[in-house]
C-alpha positions in Angstrom: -14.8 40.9 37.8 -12.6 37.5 37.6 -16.0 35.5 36.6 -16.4 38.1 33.7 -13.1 37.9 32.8 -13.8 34.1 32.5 -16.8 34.4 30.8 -15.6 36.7 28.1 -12.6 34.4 27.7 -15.1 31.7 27.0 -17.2 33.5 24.1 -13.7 34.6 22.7 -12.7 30.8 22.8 -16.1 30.1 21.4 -16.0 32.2 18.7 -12.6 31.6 17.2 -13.2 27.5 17.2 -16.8 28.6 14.9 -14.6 31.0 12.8 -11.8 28.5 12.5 -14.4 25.7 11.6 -16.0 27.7 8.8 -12.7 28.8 7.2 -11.6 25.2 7.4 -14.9 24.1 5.7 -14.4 26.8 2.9 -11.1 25.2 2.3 -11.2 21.6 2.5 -15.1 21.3 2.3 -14.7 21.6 -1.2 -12.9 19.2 -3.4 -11.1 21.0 -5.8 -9.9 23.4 -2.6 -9.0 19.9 -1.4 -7.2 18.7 -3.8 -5.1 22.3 -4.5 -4.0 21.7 -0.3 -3.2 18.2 -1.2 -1.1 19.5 -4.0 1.0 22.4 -2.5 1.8 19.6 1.1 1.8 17.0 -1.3 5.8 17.0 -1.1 6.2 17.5 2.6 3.6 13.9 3.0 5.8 12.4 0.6 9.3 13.4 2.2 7.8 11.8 5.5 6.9 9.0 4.4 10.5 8.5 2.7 11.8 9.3 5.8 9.0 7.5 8.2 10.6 4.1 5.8 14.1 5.0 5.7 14.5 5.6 9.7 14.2 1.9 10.5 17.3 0.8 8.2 19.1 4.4 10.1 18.6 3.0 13.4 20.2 -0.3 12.3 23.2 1.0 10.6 23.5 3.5 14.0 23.0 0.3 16.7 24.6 -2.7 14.9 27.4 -0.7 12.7 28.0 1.8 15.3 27.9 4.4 12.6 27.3 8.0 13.4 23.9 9.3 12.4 24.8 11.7 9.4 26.6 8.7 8.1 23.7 6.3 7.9 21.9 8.7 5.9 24.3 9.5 3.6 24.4 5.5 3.1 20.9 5.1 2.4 20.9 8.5 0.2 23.3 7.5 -1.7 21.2 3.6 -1.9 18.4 5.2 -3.1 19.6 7.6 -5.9 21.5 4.0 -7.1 18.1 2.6 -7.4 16.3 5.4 -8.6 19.0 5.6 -11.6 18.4 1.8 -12.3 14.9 2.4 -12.4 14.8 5.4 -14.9 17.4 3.2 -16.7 16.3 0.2 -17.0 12.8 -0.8 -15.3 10.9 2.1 -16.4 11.6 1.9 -20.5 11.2 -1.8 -20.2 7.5 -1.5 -18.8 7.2 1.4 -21.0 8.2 -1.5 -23.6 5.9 -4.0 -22.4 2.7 -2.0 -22.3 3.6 -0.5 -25.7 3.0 -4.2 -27.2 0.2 -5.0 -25.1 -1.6 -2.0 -26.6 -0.5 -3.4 -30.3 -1.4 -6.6 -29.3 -4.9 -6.5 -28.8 -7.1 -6.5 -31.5 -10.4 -8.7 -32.8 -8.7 -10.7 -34.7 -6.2 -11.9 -31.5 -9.4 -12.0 -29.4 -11.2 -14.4 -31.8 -8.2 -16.6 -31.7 -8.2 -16.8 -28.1 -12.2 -18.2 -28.3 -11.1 -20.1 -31.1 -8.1 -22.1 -29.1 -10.6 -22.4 -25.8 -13.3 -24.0 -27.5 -10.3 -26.6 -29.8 -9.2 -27.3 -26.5 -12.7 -28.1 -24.8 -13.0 -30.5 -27.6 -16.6 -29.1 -29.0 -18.6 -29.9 -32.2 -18.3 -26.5 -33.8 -21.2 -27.3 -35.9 -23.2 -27.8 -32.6 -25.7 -25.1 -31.4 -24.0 -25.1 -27.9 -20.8 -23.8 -29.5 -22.4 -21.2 -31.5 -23.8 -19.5 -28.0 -20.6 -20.3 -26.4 -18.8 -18.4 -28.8 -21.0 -15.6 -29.2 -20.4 -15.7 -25.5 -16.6 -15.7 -25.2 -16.3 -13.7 -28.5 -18.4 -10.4 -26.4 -16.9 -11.2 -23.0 -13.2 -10.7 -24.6 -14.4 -8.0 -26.5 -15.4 -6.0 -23.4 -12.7 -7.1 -21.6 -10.5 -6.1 -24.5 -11.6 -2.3 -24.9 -11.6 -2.1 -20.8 -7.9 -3.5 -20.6 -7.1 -0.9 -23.8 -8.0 1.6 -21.8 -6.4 1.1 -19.1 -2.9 0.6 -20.6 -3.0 3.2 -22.3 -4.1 5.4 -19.2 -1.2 3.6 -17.9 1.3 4.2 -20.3 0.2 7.7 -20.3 0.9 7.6 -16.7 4.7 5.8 -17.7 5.5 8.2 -19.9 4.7 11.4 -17.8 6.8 10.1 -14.7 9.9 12.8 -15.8 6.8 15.7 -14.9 7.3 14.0 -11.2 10.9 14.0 -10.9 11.5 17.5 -9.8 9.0 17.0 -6.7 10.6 13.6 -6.0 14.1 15.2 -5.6 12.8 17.8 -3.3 10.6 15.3 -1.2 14.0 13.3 -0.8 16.0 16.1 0.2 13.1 17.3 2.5 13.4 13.4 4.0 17.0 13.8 4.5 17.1 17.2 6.8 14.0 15.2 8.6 16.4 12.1 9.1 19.5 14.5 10.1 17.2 16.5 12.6 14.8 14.1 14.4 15.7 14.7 17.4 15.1 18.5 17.3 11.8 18.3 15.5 10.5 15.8 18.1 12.0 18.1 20.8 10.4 20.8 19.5 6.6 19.2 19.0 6.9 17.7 22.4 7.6 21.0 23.7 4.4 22.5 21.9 2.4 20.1 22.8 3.3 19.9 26.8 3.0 23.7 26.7 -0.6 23.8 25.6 -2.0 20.9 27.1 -1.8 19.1 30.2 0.6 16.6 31.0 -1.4 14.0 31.3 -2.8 14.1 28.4 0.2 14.7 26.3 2.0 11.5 27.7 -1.0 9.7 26.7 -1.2 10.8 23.9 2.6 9.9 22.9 2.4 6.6 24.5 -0.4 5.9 21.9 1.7 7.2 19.2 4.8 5.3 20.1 2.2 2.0 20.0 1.3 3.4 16.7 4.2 3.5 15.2 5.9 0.5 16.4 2.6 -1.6 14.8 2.5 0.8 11.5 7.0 0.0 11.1 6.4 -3.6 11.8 3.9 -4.3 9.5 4.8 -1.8 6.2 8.9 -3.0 6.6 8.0 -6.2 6.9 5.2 -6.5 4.3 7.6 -4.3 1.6 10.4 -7.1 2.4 8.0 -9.8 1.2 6.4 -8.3 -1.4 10.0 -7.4 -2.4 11.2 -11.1 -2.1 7.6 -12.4 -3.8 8.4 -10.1 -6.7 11.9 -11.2 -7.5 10.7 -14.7 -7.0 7.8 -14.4 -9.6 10.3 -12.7 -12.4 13.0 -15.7 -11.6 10.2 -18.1 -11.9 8.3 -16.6 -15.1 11.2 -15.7 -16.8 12.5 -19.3 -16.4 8.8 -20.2 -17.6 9.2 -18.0 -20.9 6.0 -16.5 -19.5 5.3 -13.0 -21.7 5.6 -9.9 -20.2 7.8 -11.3 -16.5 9.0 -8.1 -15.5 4.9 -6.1 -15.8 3.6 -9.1 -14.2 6.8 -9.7 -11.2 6.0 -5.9 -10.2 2.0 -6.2 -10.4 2.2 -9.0 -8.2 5.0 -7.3 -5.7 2.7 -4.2 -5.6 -0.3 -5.8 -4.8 1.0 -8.4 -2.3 1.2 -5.6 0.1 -2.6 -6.1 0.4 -3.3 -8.6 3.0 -5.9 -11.7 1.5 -7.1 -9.7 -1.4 -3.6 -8.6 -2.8 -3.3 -12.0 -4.5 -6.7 -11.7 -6.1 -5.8 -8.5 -7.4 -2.9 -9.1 -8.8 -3.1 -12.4 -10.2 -6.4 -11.7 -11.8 -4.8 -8.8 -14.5 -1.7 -10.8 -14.8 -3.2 -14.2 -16.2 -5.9 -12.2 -18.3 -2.6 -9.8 -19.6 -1.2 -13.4 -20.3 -4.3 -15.1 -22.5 -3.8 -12.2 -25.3 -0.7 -13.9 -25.9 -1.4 -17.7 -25.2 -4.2 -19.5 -23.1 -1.8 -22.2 -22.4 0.7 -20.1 -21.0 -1.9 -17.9 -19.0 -2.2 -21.1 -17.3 0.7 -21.6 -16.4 1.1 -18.2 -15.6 -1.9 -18.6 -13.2 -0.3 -22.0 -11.2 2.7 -19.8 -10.8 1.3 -17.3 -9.3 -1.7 -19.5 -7.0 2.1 -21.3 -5.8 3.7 -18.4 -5.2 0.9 -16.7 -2.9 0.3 -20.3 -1.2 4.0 -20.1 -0.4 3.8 -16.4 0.6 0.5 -17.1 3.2 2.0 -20.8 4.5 5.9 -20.2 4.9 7.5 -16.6 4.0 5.2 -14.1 5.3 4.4 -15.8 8.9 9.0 -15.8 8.6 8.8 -12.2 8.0 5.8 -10.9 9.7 5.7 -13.3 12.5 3.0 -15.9 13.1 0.0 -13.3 13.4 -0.2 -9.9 12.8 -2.5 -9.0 16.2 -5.8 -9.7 14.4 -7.9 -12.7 12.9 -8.5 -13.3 9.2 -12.1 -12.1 10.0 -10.7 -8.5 11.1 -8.6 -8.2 8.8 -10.6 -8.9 6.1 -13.4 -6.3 7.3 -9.9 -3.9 8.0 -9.3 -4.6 4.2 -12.6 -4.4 3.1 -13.7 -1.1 4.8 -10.7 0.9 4.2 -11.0 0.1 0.8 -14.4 1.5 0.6 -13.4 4.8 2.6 -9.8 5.5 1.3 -9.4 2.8 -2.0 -6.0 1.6 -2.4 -4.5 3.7 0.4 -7.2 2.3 2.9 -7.1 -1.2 2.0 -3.0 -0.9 2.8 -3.4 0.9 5.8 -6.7 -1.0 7.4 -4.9 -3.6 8.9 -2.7 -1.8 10.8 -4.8 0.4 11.8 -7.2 -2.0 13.1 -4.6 -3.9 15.1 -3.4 -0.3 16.8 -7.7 0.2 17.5 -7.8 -3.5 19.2 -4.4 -2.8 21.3 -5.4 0.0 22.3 -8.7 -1.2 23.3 -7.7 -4.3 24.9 -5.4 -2.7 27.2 -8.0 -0.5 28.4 -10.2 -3.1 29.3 -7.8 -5.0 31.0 -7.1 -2.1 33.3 -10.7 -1.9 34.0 -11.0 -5.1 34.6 -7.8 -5.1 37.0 -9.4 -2.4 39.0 -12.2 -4.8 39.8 -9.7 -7.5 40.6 -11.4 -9.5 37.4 -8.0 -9.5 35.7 -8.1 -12.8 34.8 -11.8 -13.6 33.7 -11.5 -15.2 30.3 -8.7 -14.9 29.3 -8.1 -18.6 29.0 -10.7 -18.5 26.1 -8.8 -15.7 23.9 -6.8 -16.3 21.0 -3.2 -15.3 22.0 -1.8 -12.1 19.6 
């Protein structure tokens, strides 16, 4: 009677995991059903990453101030509406500004000029066949370029302009953030107890030792690549502004943004900036360009080994795949979280073979060969 017991306990199981499969395929099998989920939790995922960036900074103002908890909130809180009022009151209308007059600027005639000052600086016979070709050439590439870039800025500045539509979600994703801040220890209680009363112990305290590995790797890497990006961007408007280089503030946040992506951040960036540049001047697109190639060597050599440390856990061969793969599965939002990813997969890893090997008493076998992390 037991083993039937047991057995229909089974088929039960059984058939709630297939039911629970097919309605989870009719939802999120389905893109727009995917997309309509993504919407309605799409406040909640923001509110914890707010909070998942903001609880570092807490923990400092709680050790090394002594400040009580509630307090170090209300400091950052109160931080953050400050910057999101200098944003809405000065950043956004002067980008709004900015790609404005890029749209007006570009138009044939400013194209042909730009093959026109090219070829007067290469020197050519413009009688020659050669520079014919060549500017046929040019002239099509910048045309193409120049309806591509149109198009984007003014998806962009359609994008600019609609950012009051997001306000309203922002505001309740912060104060979502804040009661997560004020109550972590509860909500972690409380999942902890759910998962130790459904699983088994040892598997639960696995499966938080891997997610306390997690997120020391995912804190280290994001705080310390926002700092640099942060100090690269302030660095590039300083410098470009100094320069008289068009358009410093666009081209100061382009490059902040995409520094965040490790080896093909500079590529990104750069790339847009210098060719936002040559519809004003080629000679200050160069210059524009040096900047920038400085700036990134400067980044990669000096301040990003300060800030991140010497290594990140993985080689320039992992992380370009880390890059390179995540962008292909998840775009930007892979190619920012590959690496970190990939360094908590090759932790993780190593450690378990290294207690494999320690159960063999091969601990040590070559290890003198390995690249220290």
């Amino acid at each position: 009677m037991e083993r039937f017991g047991g057995e229909k306990k089974k088929i039960l199981n059984s058939m709630f995991l297939i039911v629970f499969g097919i309605l989870f395929y009719l939802m999120v099998g389905q893109e727009e059903n995917l997309h309509w989920i993504f919407k309605i939790f799409q406040p909640i995922i923001l509110a914890f990453s707010i909070a998942y960036v903001m609880e570092p900074v807490v923990k400092v103002l709680c050790n090394r101030f002594k400040l009580k908890r509630g307090i170090s909130v209300l400091i950052i809180l109160l931080a953050l509406i400050g910057l999101i009022v200098i944003s809405i009151s000065f950043i956004i209308p002067t980008l709004v500004r900015s790609i404005k007059d890029l749209v007006n600027l570009i138009s044939i005639e400013q194209l042909n000029n730009i093959v026109n000052e090219i070829v007067a600086a290469i020197g050519m016979d413009q009688s020659s066949e050669v520079f014919k070709q060549l500017s046929n050439m040019l002239g099509s590439f910048v045309n193409k370029f120049g309806e591509t870039i149109t198009i984007l800025l003014q998806n962009s500045l359609g994008a600019a302009l609609q950012v009051t539509s997001g306000i309203f979600n922002l505001i309740v994703s912060l104060c979502i953030a804040i009661y997560m801040l004020l109550d972590k220890d509860d909500l972690l209680a409380r999942i902890k107890r759910l998962m130790y009363a459904f699983n088994k112990k040892e598997s639960v305290d696995e499966a938080l030792s891997v997610g306390k590995r997690a997120n020391e790797i995912f804190i280290r890497f994001f705080i310390g690549k926002i700092i640099d990006s942060v100090i690269i961007g302030i660095i590039c408007f300083v410098v470009m502004f100094i320069c008289k280089i068009p358009y410093s503030p666009l081209l100061s946040i382009i490059i902040g943004i995409t520094n965040m992506i490790p080896y093909f951040g500079p590529f990104i960036g750069g790339v847009p900036a210098v060719l936002i540049v040559l519809f004003v001047s080629p000679m200050k697109a160069l210059v524009a360009g040096i900047i920038i190639i400085i700036l990134q060597q400067f980044d990669g050599l000096y301040l990003g080994p300060k800030i991140l440390g010497d290594k990140v856990g993985v080689g320039a061969f992992w992380i370009i795949v880390s890059v390179t793969v995540g962008g292909a599965i998840m775009g930007v939002w892979g190619m920012l979280l590959g690496v970190p990813i990939t360094v908590l997969f090759k932790t993780l890893i190593e450690e378990s073979v290294q207690r494999k090997l320690d159960e063999k008493g091969l601990g040590d076998i070559e290890k003198d060969k390995l690249k220290e992390a």
